[in-house]
N, C-alpha and C positions, 0 to 999 in steps of 0.2 A: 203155123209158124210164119206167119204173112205179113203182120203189123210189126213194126219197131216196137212198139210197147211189148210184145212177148217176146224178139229180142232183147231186147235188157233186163225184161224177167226172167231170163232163160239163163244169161248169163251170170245173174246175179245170182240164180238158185244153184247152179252147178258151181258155178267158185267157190260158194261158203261150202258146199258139201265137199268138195275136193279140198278147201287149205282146212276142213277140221281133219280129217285123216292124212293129210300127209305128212311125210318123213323126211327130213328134220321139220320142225313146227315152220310155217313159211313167214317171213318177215312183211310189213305191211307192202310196201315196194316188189314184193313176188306176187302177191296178189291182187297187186293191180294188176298185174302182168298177164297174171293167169285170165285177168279178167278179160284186158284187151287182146287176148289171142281169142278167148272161147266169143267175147261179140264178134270180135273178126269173122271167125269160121262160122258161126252164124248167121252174118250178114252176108255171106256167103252161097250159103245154103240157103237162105228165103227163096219160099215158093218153091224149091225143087223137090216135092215129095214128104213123103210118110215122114213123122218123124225118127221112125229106124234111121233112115239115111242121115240126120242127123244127129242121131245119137253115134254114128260111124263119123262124121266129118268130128262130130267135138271129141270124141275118144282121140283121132288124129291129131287133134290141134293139142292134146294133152301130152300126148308122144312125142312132139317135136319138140314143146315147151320144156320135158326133162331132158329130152338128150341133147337140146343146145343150153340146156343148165350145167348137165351133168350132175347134179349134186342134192338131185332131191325122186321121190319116189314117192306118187299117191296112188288113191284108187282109181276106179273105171267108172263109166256110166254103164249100170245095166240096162235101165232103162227111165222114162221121161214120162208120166201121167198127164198129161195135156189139161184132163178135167181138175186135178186136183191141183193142178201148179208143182209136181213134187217130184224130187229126183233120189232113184234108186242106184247106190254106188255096190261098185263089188272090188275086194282087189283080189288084182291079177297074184298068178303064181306058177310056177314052175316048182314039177317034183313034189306037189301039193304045199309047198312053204310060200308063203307069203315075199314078195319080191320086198328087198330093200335097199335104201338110197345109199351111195359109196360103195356098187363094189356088187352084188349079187348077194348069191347064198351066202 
């Protein structure tokens, strides 16, 4: 995760995986958003480590992106394949239900 080129690959693969599952559908203006938080926290995290740590810094930078939204609710990063380019989503849940945007359960 050293080169700018695999930041903007990184950010690019995790946005599309995050605005296809999210809650309500994200308008193109959210996605840029999404976009420029997840390179943010990425550019952030270059060179410091595994990319676990990064898979933790972008799940965070997704966390604050909904609750200074308020009004939307996607999935997680499980995890980040480095060799293949490819990102593993999960969503999160509570009580085994699937969390949702507006409100909770």
């Amino acid at each position: 995760m050293d080169a700018v080129h695999d930041v903007g690959r990184w950010a690019d693969a995790v946005t599309r995986a995050y605005a296809t599952d999210a809650k309500p559908p994200l308008t193109q203006d959210l996605v840029r958003q999404v976009h420029a938080t997840l390179l943010e926290a990425l550019k952030s995290a270059a060179g410091q480590g595994p990319l676990d740590n990064v898979v933790d810094r972008l799940n965070a930078a997704l966390d604050s992106f909904e609750v200074e939204l308020g009004a939307v609710a996607g999935p997680r990063i499980a995890s980040l394949d480095e060799t293949a380019g490819s990102v593993v989503m999960e969503h999160r849940s509570e009580a085994g239900q699937p969390l949702r945007a507006f409100g909770g359960q």
